[in-house]
RODO-2510 file (C-alpha; in nm, 4 decimals, decimal comma):
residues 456
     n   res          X          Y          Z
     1     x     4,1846    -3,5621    -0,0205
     2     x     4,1124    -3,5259     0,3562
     3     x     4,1584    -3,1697     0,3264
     4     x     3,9356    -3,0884     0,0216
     5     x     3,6720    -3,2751     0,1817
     6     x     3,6944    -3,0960     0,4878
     7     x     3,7422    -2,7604     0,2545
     8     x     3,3829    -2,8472     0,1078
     9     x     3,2234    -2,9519     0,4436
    10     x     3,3076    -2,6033     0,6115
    11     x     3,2316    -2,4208     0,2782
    12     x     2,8376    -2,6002     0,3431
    13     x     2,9134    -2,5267     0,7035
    14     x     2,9139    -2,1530     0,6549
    15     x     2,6332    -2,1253     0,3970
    16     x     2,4314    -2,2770     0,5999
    17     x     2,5116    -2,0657     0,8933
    18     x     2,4687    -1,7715     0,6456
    19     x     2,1107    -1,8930     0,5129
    20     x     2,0142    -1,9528     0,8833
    21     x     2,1030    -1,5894     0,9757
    22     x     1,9736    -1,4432     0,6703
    23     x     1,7213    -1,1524     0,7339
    24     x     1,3411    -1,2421     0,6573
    25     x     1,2132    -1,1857     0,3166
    26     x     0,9376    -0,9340     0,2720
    27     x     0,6733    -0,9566     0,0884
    28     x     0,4140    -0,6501     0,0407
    29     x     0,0811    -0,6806    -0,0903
    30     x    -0,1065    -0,3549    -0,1628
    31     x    -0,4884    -0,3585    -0,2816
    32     x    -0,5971    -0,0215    -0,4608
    33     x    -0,9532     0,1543    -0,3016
    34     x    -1,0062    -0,1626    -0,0836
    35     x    -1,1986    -0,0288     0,1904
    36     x    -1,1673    -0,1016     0,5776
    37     x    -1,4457    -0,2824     0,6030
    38     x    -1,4472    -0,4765     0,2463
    39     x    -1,2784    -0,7819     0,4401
    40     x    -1,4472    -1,0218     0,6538
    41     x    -1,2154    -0,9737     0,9485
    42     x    -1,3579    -0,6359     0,9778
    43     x    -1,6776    -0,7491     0,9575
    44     x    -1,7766    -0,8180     0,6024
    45     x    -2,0748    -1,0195     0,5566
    46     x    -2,1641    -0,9931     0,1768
    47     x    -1,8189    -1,0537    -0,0129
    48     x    -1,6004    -1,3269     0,1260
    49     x    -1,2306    -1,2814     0,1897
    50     x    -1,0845    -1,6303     0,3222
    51     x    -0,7410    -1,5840     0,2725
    52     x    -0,6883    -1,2242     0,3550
    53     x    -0,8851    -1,3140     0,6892
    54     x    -0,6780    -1,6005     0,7474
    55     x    -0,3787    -1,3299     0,7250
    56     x    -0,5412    -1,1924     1,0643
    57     x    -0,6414    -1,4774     1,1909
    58     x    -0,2714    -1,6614     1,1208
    59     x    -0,0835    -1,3589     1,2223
    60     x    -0,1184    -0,9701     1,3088
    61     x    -0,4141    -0,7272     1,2629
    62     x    -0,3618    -0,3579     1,2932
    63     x    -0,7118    -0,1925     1,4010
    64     x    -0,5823     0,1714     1,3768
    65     x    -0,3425     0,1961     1,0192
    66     x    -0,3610     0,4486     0,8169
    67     x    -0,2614     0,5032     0,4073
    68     x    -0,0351     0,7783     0,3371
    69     x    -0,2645     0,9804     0,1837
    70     x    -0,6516     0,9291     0,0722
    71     x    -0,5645     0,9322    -0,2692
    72     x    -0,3126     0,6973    -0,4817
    73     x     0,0239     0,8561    -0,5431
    74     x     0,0560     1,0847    -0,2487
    75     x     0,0065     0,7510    -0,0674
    76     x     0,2112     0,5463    -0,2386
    77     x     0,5240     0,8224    -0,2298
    78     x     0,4979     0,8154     0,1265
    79     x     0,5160     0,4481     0,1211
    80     x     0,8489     0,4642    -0,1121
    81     x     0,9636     0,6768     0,0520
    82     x     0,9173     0,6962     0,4331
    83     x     0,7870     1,1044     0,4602
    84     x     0,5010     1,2215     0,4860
    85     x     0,2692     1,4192     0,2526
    86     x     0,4919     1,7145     0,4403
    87     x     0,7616     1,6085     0,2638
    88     x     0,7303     1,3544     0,0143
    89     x     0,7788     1,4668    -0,3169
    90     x     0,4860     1,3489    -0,5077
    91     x     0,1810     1,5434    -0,2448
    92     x    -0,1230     1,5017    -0,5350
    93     x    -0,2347     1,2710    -0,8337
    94     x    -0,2425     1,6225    -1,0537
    95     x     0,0088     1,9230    -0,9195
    96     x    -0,1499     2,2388    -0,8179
    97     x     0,1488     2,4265    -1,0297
    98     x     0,4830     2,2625    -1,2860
    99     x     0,5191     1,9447    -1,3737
   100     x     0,5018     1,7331    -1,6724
   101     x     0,2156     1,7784    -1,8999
   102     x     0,0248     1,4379    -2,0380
   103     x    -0,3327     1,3367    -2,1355
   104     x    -0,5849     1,1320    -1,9200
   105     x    -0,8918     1,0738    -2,1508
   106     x    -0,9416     1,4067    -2,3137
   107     x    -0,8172     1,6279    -2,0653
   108     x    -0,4483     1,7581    -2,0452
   109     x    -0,3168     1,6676    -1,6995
   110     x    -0,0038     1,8167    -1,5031
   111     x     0,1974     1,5406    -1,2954
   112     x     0,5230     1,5131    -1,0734
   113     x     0,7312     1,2017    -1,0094
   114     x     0,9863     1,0877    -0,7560
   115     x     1,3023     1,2935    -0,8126
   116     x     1,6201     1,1165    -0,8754
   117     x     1,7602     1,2180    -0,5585
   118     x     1,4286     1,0591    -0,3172
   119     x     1,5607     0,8057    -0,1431
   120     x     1,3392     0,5007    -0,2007
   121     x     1,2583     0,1862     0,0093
   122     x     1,3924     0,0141    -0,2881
   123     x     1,7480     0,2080    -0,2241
   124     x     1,7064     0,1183     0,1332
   125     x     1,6353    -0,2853     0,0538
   126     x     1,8798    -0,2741    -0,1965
   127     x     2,1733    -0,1597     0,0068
   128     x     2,0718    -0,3293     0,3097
   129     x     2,1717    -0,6596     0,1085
   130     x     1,8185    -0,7539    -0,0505
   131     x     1,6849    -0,7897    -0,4429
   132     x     1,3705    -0,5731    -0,4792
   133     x     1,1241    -0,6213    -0,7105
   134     x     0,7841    -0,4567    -0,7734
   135     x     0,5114    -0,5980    -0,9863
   136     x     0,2304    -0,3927    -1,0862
   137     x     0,1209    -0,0197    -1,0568
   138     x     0,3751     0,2074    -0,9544
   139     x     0,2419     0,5069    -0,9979
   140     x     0,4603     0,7753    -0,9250
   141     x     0,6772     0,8107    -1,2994
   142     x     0,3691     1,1422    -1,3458
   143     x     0,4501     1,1522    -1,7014
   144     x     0,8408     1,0841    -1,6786
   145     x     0,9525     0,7562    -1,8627
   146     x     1,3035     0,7742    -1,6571
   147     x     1,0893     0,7619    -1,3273
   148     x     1,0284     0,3884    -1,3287
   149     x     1,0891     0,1643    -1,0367
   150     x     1,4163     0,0568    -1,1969
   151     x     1,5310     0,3873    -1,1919
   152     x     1,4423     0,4429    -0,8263
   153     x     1,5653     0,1245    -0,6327
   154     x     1,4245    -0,1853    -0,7888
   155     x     1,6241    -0,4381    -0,9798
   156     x     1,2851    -0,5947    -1,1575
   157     x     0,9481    -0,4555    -1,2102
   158     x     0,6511    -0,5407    -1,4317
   159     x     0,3629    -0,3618    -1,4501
   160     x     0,2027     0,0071    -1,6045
   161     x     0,2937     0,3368    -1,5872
   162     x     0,1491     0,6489    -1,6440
   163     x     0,3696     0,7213    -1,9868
   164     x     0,2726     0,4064    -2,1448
   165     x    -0,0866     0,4025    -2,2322
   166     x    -0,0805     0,0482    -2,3692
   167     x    -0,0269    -0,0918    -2,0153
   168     x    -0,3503     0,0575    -1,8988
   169     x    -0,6247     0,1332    -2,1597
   170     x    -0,7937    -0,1543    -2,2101
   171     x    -0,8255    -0,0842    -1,8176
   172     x    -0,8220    -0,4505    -1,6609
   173     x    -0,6890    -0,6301    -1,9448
   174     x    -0,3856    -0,4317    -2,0573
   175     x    -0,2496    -0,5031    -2,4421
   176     x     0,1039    -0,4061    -2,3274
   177     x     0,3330    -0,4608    -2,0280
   178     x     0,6058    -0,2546    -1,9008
   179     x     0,8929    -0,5446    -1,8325
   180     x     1,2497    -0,3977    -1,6997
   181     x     1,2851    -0,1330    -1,9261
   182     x     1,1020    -0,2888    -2,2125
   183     x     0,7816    -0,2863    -2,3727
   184     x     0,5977    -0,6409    -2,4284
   185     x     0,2917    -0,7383    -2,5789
   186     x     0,0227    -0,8874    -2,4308
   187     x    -0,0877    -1,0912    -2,7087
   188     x    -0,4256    -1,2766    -2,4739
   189     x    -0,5447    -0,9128    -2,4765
   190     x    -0,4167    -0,7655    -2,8444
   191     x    -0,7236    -0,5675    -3,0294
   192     x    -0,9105    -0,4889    -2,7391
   193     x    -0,9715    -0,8803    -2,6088
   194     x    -1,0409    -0,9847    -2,2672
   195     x    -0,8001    -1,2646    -2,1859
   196     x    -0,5552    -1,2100    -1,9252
   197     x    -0,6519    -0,9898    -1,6588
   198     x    -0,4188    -0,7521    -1,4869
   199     x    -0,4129    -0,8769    -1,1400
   200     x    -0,3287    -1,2510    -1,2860
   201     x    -0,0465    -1,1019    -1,4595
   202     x     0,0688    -0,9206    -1,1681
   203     x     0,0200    -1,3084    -0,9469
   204     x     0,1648    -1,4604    -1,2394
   205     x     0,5138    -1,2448    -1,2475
   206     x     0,4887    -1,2112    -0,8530
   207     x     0,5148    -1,6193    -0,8644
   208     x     0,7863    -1,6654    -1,1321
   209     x     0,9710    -1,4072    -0,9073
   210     x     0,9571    -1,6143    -0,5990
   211     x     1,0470    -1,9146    -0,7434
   212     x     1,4050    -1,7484    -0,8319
   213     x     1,4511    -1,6784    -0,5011
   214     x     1,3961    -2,0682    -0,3430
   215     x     1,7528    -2,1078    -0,3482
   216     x     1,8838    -1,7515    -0,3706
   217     x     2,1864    -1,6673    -0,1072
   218     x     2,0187    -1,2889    -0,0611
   219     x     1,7021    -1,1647     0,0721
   220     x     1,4220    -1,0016    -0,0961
   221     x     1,1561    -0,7404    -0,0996
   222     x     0,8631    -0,8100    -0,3527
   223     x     0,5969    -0,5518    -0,3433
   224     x     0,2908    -0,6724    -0,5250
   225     x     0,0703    -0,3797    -0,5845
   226     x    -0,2475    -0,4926    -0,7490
   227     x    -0,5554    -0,2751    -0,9186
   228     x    -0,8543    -0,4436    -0,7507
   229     x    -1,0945    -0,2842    -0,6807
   230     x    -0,9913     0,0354    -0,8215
   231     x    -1,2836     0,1343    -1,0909
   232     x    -1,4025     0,0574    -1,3925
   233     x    -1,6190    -0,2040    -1,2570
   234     x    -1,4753    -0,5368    -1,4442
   235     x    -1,4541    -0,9027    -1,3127
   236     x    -1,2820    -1,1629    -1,4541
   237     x    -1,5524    -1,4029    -1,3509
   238     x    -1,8758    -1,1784    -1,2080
   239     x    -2,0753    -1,5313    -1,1873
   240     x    -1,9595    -1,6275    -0,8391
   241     x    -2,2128    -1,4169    -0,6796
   242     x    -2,4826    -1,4534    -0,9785
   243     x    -2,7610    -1,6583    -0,7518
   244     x    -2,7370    -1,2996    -0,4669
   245     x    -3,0624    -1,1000    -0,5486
   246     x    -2,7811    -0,7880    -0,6049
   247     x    -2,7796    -0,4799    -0,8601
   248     x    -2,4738    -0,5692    -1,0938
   249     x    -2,2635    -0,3835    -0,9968
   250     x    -2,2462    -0,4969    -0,6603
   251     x    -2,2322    -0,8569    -0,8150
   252     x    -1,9183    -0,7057    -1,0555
   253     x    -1,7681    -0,5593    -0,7212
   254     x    -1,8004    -0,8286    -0,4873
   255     x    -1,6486    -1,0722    -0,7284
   256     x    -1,3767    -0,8329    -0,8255
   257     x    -1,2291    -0,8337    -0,3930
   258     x    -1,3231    -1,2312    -0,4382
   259     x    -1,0711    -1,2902    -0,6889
   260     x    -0,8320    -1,0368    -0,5263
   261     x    -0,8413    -1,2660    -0,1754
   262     x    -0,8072    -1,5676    -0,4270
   263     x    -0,4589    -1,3864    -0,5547
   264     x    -0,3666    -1,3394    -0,1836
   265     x    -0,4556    -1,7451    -0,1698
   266     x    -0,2128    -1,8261    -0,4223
   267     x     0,0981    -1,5948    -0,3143
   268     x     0,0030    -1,7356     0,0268
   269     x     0,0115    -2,1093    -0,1035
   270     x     0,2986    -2,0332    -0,3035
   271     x     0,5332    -1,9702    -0,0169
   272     x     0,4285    -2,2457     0,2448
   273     x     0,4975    -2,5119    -0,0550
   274     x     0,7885    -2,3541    -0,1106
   275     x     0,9138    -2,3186     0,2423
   276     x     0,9732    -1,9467     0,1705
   277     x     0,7126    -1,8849     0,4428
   278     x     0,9458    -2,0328     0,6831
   279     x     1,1269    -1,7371     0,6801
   280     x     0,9396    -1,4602     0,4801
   281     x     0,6883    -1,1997     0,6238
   282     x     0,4106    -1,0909     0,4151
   283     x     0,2064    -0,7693     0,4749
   284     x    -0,1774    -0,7049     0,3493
   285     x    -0,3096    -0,3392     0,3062
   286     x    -0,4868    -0,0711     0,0765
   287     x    -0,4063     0,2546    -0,0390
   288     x    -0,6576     0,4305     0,0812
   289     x    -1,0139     0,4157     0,1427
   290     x    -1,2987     0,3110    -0,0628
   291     x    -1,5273     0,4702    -0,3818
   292     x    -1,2163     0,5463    -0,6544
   293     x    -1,4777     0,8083    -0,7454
   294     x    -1,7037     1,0099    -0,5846
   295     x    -2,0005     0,9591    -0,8663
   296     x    -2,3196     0,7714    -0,7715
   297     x    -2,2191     0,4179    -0,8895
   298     x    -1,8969     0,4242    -0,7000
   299     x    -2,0948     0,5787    -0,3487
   300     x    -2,4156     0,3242    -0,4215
   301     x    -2,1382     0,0294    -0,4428
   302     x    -1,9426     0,1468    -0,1533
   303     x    -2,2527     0,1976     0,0643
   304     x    -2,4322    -0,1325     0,0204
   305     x    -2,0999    -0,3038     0,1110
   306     x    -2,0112    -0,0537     0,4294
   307     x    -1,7059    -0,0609     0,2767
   308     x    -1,6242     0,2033     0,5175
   309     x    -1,7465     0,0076     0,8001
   310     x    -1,8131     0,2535     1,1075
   311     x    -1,5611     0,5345     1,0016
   312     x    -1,6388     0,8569     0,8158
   313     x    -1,6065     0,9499     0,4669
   314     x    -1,4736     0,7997     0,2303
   315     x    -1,1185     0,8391    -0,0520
   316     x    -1,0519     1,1690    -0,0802
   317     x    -1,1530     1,2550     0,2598
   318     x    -0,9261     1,3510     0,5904
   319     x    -1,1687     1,1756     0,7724
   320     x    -1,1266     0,8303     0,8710
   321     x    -1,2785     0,6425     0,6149
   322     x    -1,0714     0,7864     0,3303
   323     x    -0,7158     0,6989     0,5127
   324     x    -0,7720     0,4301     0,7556
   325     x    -0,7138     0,0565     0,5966
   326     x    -0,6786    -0,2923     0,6747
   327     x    -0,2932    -0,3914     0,7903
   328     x    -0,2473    -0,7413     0,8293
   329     x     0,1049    -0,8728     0,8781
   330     x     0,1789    -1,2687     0,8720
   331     x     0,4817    -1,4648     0,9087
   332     x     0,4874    -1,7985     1,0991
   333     x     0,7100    -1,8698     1,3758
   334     x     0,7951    -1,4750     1,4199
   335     x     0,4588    -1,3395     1,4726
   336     x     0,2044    -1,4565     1,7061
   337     x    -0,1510    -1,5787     1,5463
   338     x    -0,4064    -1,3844     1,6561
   339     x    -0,2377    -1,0579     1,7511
   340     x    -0,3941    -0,7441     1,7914
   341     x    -0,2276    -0,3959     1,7901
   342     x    -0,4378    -0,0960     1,8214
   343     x    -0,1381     0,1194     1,7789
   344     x    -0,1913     0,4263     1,5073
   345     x     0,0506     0,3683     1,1845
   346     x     0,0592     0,4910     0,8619
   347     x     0,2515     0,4112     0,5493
   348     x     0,5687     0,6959     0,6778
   349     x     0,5752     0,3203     0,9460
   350     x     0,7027     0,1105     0,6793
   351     x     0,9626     0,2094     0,5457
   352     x     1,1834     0,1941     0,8905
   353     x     0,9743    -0,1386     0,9405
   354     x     1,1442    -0,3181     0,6727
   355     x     1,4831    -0,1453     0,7676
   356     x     1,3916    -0,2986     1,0981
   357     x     1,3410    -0,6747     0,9293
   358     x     1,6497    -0,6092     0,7447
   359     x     1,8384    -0,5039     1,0728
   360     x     1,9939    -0,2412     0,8560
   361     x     2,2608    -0,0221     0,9018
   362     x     2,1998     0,2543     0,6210
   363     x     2,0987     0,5573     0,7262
   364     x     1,8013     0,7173     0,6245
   365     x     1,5549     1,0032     0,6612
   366     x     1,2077     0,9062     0,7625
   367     x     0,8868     1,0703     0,9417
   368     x     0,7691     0,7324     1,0831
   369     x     0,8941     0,4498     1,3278
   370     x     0,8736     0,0449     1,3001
   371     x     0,5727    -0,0934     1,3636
   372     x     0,7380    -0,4354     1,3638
   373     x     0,7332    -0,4673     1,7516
   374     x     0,3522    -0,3506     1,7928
   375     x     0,3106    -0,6612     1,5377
   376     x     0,4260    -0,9119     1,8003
   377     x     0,2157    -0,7756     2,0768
   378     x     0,4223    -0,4598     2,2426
   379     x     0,2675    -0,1396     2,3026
   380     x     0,4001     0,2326     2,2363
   381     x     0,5458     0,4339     2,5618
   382     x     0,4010     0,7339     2,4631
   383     x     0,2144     0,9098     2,1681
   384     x     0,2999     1,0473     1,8306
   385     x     0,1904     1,2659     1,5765
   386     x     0,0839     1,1394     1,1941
   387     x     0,0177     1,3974     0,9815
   388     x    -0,1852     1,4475     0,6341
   389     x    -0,2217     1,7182     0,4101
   390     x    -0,3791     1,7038     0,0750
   391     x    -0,5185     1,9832    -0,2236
   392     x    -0,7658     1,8511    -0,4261
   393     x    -1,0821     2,0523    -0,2095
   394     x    -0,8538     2,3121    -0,1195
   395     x    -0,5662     2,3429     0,1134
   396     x    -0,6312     2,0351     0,4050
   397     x    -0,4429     1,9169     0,7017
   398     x    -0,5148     1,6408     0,9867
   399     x    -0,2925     1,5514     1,2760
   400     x    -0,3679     1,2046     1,4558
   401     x    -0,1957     1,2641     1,8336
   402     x    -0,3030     0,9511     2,0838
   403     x    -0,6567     0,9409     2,0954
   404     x    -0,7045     1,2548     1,9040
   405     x    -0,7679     1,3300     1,5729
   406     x    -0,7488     1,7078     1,4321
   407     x    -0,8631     1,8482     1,0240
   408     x    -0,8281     2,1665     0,9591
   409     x    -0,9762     2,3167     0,6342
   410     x    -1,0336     2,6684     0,5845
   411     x    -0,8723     2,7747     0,8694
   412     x    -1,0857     2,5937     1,1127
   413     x    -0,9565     2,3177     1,2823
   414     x    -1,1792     1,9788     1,3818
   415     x    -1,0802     1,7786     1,6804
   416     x    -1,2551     1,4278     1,7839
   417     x    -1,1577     1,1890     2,0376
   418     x    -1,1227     0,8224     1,8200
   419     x    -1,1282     0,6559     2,1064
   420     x    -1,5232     0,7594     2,2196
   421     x    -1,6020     0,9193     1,7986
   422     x    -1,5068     0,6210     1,5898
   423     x    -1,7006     0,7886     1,3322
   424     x    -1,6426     1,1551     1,3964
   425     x    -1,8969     1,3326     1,4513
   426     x    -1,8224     1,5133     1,7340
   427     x    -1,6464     1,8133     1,7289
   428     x    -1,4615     1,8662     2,0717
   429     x    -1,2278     2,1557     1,9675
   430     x    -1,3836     2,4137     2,1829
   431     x    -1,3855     2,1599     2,4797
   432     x    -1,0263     2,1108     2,4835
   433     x    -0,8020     2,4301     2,3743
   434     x    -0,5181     2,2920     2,5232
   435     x    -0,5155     1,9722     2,2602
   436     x    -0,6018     2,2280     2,0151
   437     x    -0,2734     2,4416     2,1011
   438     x    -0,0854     2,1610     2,0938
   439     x    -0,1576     2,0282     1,7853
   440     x    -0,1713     2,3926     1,6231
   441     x     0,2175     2,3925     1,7223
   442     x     0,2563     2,1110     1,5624
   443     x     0,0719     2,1956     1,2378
   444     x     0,3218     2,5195     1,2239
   445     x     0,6184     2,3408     1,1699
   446     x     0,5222     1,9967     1,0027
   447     x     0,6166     2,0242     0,6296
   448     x     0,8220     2,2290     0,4027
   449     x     0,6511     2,3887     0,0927
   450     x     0,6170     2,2548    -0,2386
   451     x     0,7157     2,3921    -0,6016
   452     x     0,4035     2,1459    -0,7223
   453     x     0,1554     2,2211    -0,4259
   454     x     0,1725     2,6075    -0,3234
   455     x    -0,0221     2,6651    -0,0423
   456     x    -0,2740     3,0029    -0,1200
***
């Protein structure tokens, strides 16, 4: 009896010494065309963001972060997969050349996905011990129904894919939802009704997720990849800013990044009632910069928020204001509140950030470096290059080196100091030939071509 007893009290022993060494969770939360200065911490005075500012405020704010790329995939396949738009396999929304032909509206469109062999952050997660799950727009299946998140390195996703028109149409209120491999009706939003909204969904299934994992003996990665406030224009409530003399669409907008901080709220909520927070760590960002369109309702919205805040351009640009977004990274007890890093990052950073959570021992091909120790409060020993390149205006490239920041379209190359051009308008290039040389080098030998995106 003795013996069984002790048997069980060294058997709780050990799992609790397991569950105390266990690696922190992750959880990612991505916003689509939020713009750098859409929150309040970056000084947004119109639309009110509470909880993502209390992110910042709670935690770490990265001043200098970068997307992947300024448009949606190309960023997002350099977040999944740790390269950048050098090497990453999906460089474009639309290839230049091949892929898989589909239809978007009435126009025949030519796509790429992730190849089978792209080693994912999900393949990384999962063999570093974790369950990974993604809920909400992927993205990067082009027009390939076997290019899913379960096929690339997540044991659960929900959300809509490019294949499956049903999970999109009816733009924020989506009649059908792709569920692990199946197909579900929506029934709230059957016949073109407006009942369940996609971002709730995404909370929703992000929540039902989490509380799974309250007891669970592994860790896990949940990447929660909303569509605010990606166009169409479309609220679920547009009456919280009703009583501001505002065109409506600015009303539609502002309540649209409202509700998406009052999604943030509830993950947020979710996991200090839970105790998850205890040992979780949640990061906040965007996918690129703001206007998901470069018409005149999309730049009117955009410009009465300064969604852009001080930087240039906007998604779809090189400049700053198309790739530079909010990064917020909170986790109590392992980062400092109130932490500042003005360190330059970009989405290549995360993959070997979470392998650096995960302290994990699979090896891996990458073009960035953890950002985890800029996020509690240490500085870099010397600079790096980040590197762009994207095809929809022609064949661009920009370098970020230190302080400077180099595009080259056309075969002339740009070059600003960020530190004293925040908003680049300076062109230093002839002032400073031996940056210039140096970052020409660099250019030379930064990617490997692409059967999609032939350069002319």
């Amino acid at each position: 009896m003795l013996k069984n007893v002790s048997a069980v009290l060294c058997g709780l022993l050990m799992a609790a010494q397991s569950f105390a060494q266990q690696s922190p969770n992750i959880v990612f939360i991505l916003a689509d065309d939020l713009g750098y200065g859409d929150i309040g911490i970056h000084g947004q005075t119109k639309i009110k963001t509470p909880n993502i500012d209390a992110l910042a405020k709670e935690g770490a704010r990265f001043t200098d972060f970068h997307a992947g790329a300024p448009v949606c995939s190309p960023s997002r396949s350099v977040l999944i997969t740790g390269l950048h738009t050098g090497h990453t396999t999906v460089r474009g929304n639309a290839t230049k050349q091949g892929g898989i032909a589909g239809t978007k509206g009435k126009s025949t469109v030519y796509r790429t996905n992730l190849a089978k062999d792209d080693f994912t952050v999900g393949n990384l997660m999962q063999q570093s011990g974790y369950t990974t799950a993604l809920m909400g727009k992927w993205h990067l299946d082009g027009y390939d129904t076997l290019a899913t998140p379960i096929h690339r390195g997540f044991d659960t996703f929900s959300g809509w894919l490019i294949s499956y028109t049903g999970t999109y149409a009816n733009g924020y209120w989506p009649a059908q939802r792709y569920t692990d491999g199946k197909l579900l009706e929506v029934p709230r939003n059957a016949s073109g009704k407006k009942g369940y909204y996609t971002d709730d969904i995404c909370t929703d299934e992000s929540l039902a997720f989490l509380s799974k994992q309250k007891n669970a003996t592994k860790p896990f990665l949940l990447m929660i990849n909303y569509n605010s406030p990606h166009s169409p224009l479309d609220a679920v409530d547009s009456t919280i800013y009703k009583n501001e003399n505002w065109p409506e669409d600015m009303k539609i907008y502002g309540a649209m990044v409202h509700h998406l901080d009052e999604n943030v709220g509830k993950i947020k909520r979710y996991l200090i009632e839970s105790g998850l927070s205890k040992n979780t760590i949640v990061f906040f960002c965007s996918d690129n910069g703001p206007r998901s369109e470069p018409s005149p309702q999309q730049t009117a919205v955009a410009d009465f928020f300064d969604s852009n805040g001080a930087l240039r351009g906007y998604k779809r640009d090189l400049y700053e204001g198309g790739i530079r977004v909010p990064m917020l990274v909170w986790a109590p007890g392992l980062i400092k509140a109130g932490t500042v890093s003005k360190e330059p990052g970009y989405f290549a950073d995360l993959m070997p950030t979470f392998a650096d959570i995960a302290k994990s021992k699979v090896k891996y091909q990458t073009d960035g470096v953890s950002v985890l120790p800029f996020a509690k409060g240490q500085k870099s020993a010397k600079p790096r290059f980040l590197y762009w390149e994207f095809f929809e205006k022609g064949f661009e490239q920009s370098v970020r080196y230190g302080k400077w920041k180099a595009i080259k379209t056309k075969g002339k190359t740009e070059l600003y100091d960020i530190e004293k051009d925040l908003s680049e308008t300076r062109d230093v290039a002839a002032q400073h030939p031996d940056v210039l040389k140096t970052i020409e080098n660099y250019l030379s030998k930064a990617r490997t071509e692409s059967p999609f995106w032939p350069v002319d």
